[in-house]
N, C-alpha and C positions, 0 to 999 in steps of 0.2 A: 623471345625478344630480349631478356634480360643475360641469356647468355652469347646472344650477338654480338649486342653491346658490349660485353666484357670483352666478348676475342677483339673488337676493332679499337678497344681502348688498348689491349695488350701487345696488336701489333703499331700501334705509335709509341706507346713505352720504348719499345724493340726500336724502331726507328730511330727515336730519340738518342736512347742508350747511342745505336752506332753514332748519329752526330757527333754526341758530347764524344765521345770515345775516339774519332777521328780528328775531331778540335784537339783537343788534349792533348794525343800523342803529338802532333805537330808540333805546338806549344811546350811541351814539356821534354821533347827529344831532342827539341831545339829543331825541326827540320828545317825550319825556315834559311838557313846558312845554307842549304842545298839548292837555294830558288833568288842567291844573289848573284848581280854582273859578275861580279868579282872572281867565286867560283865557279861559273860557267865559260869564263875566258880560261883561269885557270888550268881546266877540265876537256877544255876544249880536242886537245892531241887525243886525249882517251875516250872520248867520246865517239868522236871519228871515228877512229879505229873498230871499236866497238860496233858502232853504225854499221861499216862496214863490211865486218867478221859477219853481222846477221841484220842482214835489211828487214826484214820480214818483222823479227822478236823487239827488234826496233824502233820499229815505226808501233806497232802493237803497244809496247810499252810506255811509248812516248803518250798515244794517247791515253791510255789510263789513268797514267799520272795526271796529267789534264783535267781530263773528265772529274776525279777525284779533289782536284784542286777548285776547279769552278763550282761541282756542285756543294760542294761544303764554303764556297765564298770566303777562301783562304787567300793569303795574299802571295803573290807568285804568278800571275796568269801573264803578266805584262812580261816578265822573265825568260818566263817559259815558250812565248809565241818569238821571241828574240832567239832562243836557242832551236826551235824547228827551222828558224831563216839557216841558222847555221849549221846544222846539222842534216837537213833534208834539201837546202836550195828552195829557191823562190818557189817555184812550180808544184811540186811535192809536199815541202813544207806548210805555203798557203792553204793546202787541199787537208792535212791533216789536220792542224790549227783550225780549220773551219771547222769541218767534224766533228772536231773533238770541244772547240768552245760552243758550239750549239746543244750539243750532249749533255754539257756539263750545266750549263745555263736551263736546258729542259729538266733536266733532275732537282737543279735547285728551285726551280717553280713549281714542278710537280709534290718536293715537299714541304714548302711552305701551304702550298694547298691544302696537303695534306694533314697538317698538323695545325695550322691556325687558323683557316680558311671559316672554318664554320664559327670560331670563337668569335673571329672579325665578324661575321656578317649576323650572328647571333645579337650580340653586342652592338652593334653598328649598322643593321641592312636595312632600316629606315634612311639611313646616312646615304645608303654607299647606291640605293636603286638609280639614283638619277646615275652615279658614276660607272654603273654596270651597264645601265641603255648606253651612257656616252662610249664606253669600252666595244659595246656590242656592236655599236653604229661606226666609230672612228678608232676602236684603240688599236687595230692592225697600222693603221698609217699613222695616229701617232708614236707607237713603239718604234718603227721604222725610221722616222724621224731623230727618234732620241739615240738608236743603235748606232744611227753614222756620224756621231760625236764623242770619239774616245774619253774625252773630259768627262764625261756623264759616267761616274759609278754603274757599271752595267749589272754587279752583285745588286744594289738597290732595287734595279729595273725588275729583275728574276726576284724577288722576294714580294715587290708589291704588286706583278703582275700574277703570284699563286693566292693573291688575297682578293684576287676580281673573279671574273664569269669569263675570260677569254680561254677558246679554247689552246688545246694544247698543241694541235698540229698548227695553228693560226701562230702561236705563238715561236714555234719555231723555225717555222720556213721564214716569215722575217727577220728572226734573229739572225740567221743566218745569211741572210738579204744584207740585211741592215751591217752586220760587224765586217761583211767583205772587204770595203774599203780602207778601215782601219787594220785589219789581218795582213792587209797585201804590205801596207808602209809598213806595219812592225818584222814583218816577216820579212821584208828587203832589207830592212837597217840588219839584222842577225844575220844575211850574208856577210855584213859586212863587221861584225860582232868586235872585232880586237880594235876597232877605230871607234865605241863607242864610250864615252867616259863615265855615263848616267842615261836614266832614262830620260832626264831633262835635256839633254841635248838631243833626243829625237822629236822632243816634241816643243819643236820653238815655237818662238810667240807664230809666226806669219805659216807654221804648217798647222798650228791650232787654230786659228783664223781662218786657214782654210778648209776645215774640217767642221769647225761651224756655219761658215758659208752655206758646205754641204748638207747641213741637218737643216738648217735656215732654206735650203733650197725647193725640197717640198711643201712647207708651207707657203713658199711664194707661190709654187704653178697651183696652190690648192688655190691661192687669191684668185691667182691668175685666171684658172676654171672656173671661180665663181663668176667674177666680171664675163666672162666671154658666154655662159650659161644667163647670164641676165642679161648680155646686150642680146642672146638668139631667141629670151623669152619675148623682150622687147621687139625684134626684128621686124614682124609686123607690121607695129606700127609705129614703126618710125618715124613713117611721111607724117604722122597724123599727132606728135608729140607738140606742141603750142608751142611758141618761144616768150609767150607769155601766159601767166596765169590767172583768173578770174577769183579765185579762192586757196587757201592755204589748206583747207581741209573741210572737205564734205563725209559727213558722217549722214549714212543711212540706218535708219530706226531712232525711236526717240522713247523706247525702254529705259531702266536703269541703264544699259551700258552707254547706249547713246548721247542721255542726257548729260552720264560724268563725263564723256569724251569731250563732248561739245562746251561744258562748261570751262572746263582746264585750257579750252584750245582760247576761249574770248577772253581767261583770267590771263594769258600769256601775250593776250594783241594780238592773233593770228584772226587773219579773217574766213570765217568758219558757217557753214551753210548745213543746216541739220533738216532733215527730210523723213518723212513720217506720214504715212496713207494713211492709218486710219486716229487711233486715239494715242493723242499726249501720254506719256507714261505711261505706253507699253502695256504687255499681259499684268505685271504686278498691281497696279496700281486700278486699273479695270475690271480684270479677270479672275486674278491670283489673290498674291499676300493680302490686300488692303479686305475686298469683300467676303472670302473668307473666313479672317480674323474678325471682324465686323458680326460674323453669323457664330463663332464660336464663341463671341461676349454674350450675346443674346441666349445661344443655348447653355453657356456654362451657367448663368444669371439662374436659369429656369430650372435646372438642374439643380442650385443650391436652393431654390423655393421647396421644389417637392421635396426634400430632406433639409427643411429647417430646423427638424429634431437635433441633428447635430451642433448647432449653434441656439441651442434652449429656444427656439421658436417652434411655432405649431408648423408643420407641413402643409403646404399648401398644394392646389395644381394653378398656376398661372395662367390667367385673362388673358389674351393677350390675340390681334389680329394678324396671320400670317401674310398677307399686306401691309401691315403696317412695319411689320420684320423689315420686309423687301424692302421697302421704304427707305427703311434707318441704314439697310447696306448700300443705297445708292446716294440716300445722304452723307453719309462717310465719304463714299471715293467724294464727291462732289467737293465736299469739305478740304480732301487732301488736292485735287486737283489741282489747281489755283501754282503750288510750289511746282508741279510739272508744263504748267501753258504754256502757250506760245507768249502770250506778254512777259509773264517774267522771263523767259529766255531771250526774247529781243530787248528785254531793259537789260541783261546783262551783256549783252554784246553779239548776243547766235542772230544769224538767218535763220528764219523758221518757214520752212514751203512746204504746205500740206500736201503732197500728193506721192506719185509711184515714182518712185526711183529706178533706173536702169543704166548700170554700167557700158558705155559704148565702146571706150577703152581706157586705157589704162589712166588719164587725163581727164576723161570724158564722162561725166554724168548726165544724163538726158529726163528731168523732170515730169510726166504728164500730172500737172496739177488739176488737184479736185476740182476746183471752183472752174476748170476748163482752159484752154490754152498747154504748152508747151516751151520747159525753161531749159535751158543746157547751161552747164556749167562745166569750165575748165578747172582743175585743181591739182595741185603737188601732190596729195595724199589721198586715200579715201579708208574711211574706218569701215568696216560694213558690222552693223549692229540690228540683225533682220529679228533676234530670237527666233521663239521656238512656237510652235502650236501642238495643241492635243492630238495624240495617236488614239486613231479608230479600230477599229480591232474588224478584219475581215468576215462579219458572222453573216452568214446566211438569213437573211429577212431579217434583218438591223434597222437598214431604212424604211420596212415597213410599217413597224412597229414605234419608229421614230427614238430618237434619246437627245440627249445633249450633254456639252463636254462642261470642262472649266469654261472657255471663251463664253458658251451661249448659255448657262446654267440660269443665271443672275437674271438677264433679259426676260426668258422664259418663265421662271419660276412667279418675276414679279406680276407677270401676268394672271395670276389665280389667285381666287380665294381665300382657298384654305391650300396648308400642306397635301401635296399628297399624302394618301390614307397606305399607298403599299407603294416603296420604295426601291430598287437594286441600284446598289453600287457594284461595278466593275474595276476589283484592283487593287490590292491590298498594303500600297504603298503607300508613304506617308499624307498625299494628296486625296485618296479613297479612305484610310482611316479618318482623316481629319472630318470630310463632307460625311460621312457614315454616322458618324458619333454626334455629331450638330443635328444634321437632320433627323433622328434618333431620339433626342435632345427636345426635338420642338415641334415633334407631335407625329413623325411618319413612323412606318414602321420598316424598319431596312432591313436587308439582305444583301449581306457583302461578301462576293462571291473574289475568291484567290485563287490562279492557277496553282503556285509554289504549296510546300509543306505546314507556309506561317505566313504571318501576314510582316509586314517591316524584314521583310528577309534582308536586311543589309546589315541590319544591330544584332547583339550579342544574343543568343536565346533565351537567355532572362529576361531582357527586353522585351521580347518580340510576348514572351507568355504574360507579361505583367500587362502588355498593351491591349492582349487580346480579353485577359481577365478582366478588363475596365469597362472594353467595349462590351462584351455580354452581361455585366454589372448593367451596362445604362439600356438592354434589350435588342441589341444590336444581333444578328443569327448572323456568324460568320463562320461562314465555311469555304476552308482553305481543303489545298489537292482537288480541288473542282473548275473542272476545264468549261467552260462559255462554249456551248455544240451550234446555235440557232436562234434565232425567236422565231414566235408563234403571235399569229393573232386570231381568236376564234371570236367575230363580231365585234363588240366593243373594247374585250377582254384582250389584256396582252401578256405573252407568258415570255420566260427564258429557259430554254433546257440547256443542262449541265451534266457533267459524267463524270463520276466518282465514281473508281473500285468497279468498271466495266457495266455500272447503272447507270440509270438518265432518272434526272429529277426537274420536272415542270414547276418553277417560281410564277408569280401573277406579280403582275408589277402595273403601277401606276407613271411611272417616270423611272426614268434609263440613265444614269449618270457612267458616262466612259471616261475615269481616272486610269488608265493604264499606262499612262509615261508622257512625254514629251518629244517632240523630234524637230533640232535643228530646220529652220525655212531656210532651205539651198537652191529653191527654184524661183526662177519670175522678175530677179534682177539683174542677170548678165553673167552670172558665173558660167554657164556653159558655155556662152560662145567666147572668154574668155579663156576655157581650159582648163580654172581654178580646179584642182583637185577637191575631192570632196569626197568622205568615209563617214558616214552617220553627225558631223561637224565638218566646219572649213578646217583644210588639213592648213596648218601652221606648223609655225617654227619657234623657237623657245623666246623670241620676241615676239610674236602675234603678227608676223608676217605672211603672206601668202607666195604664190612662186612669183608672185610680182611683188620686190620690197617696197613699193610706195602704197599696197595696197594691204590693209590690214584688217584685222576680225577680232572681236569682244566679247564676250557674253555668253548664251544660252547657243548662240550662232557657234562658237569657237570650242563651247565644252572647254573640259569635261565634265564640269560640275552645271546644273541649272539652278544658281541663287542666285540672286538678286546682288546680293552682296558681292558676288565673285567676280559676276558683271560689273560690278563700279571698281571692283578692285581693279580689273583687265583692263578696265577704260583708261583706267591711269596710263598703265605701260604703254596700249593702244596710241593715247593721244603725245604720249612723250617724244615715244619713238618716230611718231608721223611726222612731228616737229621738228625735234632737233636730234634726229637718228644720224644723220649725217655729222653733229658731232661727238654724241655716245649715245648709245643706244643700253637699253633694261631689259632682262629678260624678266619673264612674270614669275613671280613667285607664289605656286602653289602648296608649301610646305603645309601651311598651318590655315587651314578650310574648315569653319565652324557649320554645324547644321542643325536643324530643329524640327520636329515634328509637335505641331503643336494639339495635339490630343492632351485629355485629362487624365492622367498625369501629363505633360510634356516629357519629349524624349531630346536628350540635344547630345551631341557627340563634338568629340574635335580629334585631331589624329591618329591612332591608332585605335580600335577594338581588338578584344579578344581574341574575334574569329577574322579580323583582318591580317590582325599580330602570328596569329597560327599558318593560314595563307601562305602569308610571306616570308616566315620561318623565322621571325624575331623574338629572338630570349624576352621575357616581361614578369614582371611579378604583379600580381594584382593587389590593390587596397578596396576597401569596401567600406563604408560608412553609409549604415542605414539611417534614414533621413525621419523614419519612426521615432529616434531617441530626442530628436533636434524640438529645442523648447517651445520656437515659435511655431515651427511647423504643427505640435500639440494643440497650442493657443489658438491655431487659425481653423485646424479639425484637416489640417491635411499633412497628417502623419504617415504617408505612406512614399515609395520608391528611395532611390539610393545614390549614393555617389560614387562610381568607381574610376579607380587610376590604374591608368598601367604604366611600369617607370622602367629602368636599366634594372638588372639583377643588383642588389646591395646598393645600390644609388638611387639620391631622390631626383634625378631626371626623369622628365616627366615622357613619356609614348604616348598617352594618349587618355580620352577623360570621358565617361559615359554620366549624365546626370540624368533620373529619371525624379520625376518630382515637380511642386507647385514652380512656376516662372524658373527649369528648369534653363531654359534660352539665356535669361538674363544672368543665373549664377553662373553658366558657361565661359563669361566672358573672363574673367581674372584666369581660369585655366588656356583660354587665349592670348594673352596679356605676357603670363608667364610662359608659354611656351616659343612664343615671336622672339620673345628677348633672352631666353634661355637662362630661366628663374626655375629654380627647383621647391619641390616640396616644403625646403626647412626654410624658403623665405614668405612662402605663402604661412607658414606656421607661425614666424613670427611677424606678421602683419597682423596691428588691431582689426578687428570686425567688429561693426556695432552692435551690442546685444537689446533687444532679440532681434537677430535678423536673420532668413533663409541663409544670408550667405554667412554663417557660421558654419552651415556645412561641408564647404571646402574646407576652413582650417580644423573642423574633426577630423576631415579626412585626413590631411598630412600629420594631424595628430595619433592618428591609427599607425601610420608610416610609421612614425617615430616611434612608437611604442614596440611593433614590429623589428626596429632595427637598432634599439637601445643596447649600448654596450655593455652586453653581459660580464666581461672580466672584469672592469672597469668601473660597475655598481658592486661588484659583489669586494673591491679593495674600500668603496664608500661606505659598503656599509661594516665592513671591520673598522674603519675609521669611528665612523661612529659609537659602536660597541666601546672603544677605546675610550673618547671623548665621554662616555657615561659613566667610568671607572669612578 
């Protein structure tokens, strides 16, 4: 490996070298007198001649020089495509000139790729992903676009098109596409060469005007396609389009994403109809965040009883009624409910109609409400905010054996007594470790079975071993590389068999919890007979569009992320653009996506990991501050996990930020904060933090940084200074 490396570092040395060495000599032999009007009129009788004497060595020569001059992005190309008009004629000459500026234009991309390509995207490919999909998807037509505008530096084009992902033959069948039109006018004016006085006079205002026109031209018919693609999406139905509307925006689902659509759309006066089957506020608020966090106070409470030795009190085991648990988790939602009803949304301004929503078209919503009857409404826009429900895993006598997901856990569980006495979880994501470790916590005994290698297989593997370390700390059996084969039921008794390593091992389980993911609701409101395209999410467009732009998607429905948060983020763009897209429309911004896994420790991330940075091939340095040294964290007896950053090489911009640790979620935020607004290390470093507080940990961290990146030559003249000063 390490002498691979040398040879491909030695042949860009080599590269290099010839650059600079081709730069130079130009430069320094003065060749550049050889690549003016001046002496190409001049020169012209011997050239001719010359031409003449040997067509063949001629033409050959001409383009080398060429070739030569574009790919070193020398100045003379403009010259020299004026001396082919004169020297080879329209016809011949156009044909060489093409050739040879295509040639030359490919070499100079091929070595900027070569040479900086990785440094750029090392350094920058966090940056440059979206600009590589946009390359991958449009940068043929827009190169194309830019190629039939002489005015546009075409040396620039060839240098920042070897720092993208276009390929190489892409790249130059349009160039050579693209530069024709320009080739053909400069190569005609060189016919006519002793009548030219500048290159300014070939390119006057109204022939550059029209050569913008022409670059300008394909973006129009690209409009122009669009418009004619969305009157044929529309074609249908046409007949059926209102001349008036009932509503400005009906939004279906009344989750997080629905409820910020619909808020934003009655804080702006639109009149707005939010539709929702079954409960106000969505999976979060019922299902998810609220009664799970609800279950992991209770077990982390009971958790800190049995180890009161830590905190100089006697250990205890906790009294306590696993009904009455139940209880307190459905007193919670009930408690939070109230900010998602239907009364505070109709005192804020929403229609609230509780029943099934179905898109009839593109205008058209068709109600069947709960309480019975049938509402249609017509409207400008429609948001669709279906979220997401639990994936069931296809096991062979599943539903014999019975389980329950996130949705029906809560329902079920409040119905017993006591905890189940023997537990399995399925699923070793953040949502199975969370329910694993709580129910663990408060009296069952789990088994959390993972197909993958680890459990949290998304985080760094420090992570994922700190998480698993915690969970077997509180008596959690987690065994990960164990594939789910069946259940069994032998009379009362209910089993799981699982295969590891080409065995099978029979679990007994009291209750089934299936945590294995999430999957977008794409059916049962009109998307198919609609047409809407649809890949594991509503396929959209970087506004939250669907193939219909009056018809748009938010949330858990939309991906790619399933937070709560990402959904109210989307809602925003959703309900902006439904509104006033006709006068500027937002694309959504998913740059900087914060998440949490709330196990003890917490785990919380914000843009880049380790192994997501490695992935993707982005250069990063790591920082580490362990949260063991941190004074409060001592004081409270939760001295354990850590804070890592990953930044630019030598720079404190920040990549991305792993916190494992007590209210690991909430110190996440300021690494959110600064990286939305593009604040680097040394200002989180010199930002007060209260002492003692958890969030001291971030500014050790950028205090680690700094120490890391302290100027060595620079302390070692302060500290001769000072020697001096003690004379």
């Amino acid at each position: 490996m390490p002498s691979s490396t040398a040879s491909v570092d030695l042949r860009k040395l080599a590269l290099v070298l010839v650059v600079l060495t081709g730069v130079g000599l130009f430069f320094g032999l003065d060749l550049g007198r050889f690549f003016g009007l001046k002496f190409i009129q001049d020169s012209l009788g011997t050239l001719v001649a010359a031409r003449a004497a040997h067509p063949v060595q001629a033409s050959l020569l001409f383009v080398a020089v060429y070739v030569g001059v574009t790919a070193l992005s020398l100045p003379g190309a403009a010259i020299l495509t004026l001396a082919g008009g004169a020297l080879f004629g329209l016809v011949w000459g156009t044909l060489l000139v093409s050739v040879a500026s295509t040639l030359g234009a490919t070499l100079a991309m091929v070595t900027a790729r070569y040479l900086l390509r990785d440094l750029v995207q090392a350094r920058f490919g966090h940056k440059l992903t979206t600009l590589n999909q946009g390359i991958a998807r449009d940068g043929a037509f827009y190169l194309f676009t830019l190629r039939l505008i002489p005015a546009m530096p075409f040396f620039v084009l060839n240098l920042l098109a070897g720092l993208t992902h276009m390929k190489i033959w892409t790249f130059a069948w349009v160039s050579q596409l693209g530069m024709l039109a320009a080739t053909l006018v400069f190569v005609n004016a060189g016919t006519e060469i002793a009548r030219i006085d500048s290159l300014a006079s070939i390119l006057s205002p109204s022939l550059i005007g029209s050569f913008v026109l022409l670059g300008l031209l394909p973006l129009l018919v690209r409009k122009a396609l669009a418009v004619a693609q969305r009157r044929k999406v529309y074609a249908r139905w046409k007949t059926l389009r209102p001349k008036r509307f009932d509503r400005n925006l009906v939004v279906i689902g009344a989750g997080a994403g629905g409820l910020v659509t619909a808020y934003i759309a009655a804080a702006v006066k639109a009149k707005v109809t939010l539709v929702e089957a079954h409960r106000m506020g969505g999976d979060c608020l019922n299902y998810g965040c609220v009664p799970s966090k609800a279950l992991i106070r209770t077990a982390r409470l009971a958790h800190q009883m049995r180890h009161g030795a830590r905190y100089g009190l006697s250990d205890c085991a906790p009294a306590f009624s696993f009904q009455s648990v139940m209880q307190r988790i459905h007193a919670v939602i009930a408690a939070i409910a109230p900010h998602d009803s239907v009364e505070r949304y109709t005192g804020l301004g929403v229609e609230v109609l509780q029943g099934h929503a179905t898109i009839v078209n593109p205008w058209t919503v068709e109600i069947a409400l709960n309480d019975g009857g049938t509402q249609t409404l017509t409207t400008r826009a429609i948001v669709i905010a279906a979220g997401a429900s639990p994936v069931v895993p296809p096991l062979p006598g599943l539903d014999d054996v019975g389980y329950v997901t996130s949705d029906t856990l809560w329902d079920a569980l409040a119905k017993l007594d006591e905890v189940p006495r023997r537990m399995v979880v399925l699923g070793g994501g953040p949502i199975g470790c969370e329910l694993a470790q709580s129910f663990q916590r408060v009296g069952a005994q789990v088994t959390q079975v993972e197909m993958a290698p680890r459990i949290l297989l998304r985080e760094d593997v420090d992570v994922s071993h700190l998480a698993l370390e915690s969970l077997q700390a509180d008596g959690v059996q987690v065994l990960t590389g164990h594939k789910a084969l069946r259940c069994e039921r032998q009379g009362e008794q209910k089993f799981i068999v699982v295969g590891h390593a080409g065995a099978e091992q029979r679990i007994e389980f009291e209750a089934l919890i299936c945590a294995v993911g999430r999957a977008a609701r794409l059916t049962g409101y009109g998307l198919e007979e609609l047409g809407i395209p649809t890949n594991r999410t509503v396929e959209t467009n970087e506004y939250l569009q669907t193939i219909y732009p009056n018809i748009y998607a938010a949330g858990d429905v939309a991906g790619p992320f399933q937070f709560t948060h990402t959904a109210a983020h989307q809602a925003w763009t959703a309900a902006v653009n439904a509104l006033f897209g006709d006068v500027r429309k937002f694309k959504t911004d998913d740059s900087v996506i914060p998440r949490a896994t709330f196990i003890d420790p917490e785990v919380a991330c914000v843009g880049l990991n380790e192994q997501e940075a490695k992935e993707k091939g982005v250069a990063f340095e790591v920082t580490r501050y362990g949260i063991d040294d941190l004074d409060r964290a001592i004081a409270d007896s939760e001295a354990r996990g850590f804070v890592k950053v990953l930044t630019v090489p030598g720079k404190d911009r920040i990549l991305g930020v792993t916190i494992v640790g007590a209210h690991a979620g909430d110190l996440l935020a300021e690494y959110v904060l600064a990286m939305k607004h593009g604040l680097g290390l040394n200002k989180i470093l010199g930002t007060i933090h209260t002492y003692p507080t958890l969030a001291e940990a971030n500014k050790y961290a950028a205090g680690e940084w700094k120490r890391a990146h302290a100027p060595a030559r620079l302390l070692a003249w302060a500290r001769r200074y000072h020697d001096w000063k003690r004379r």
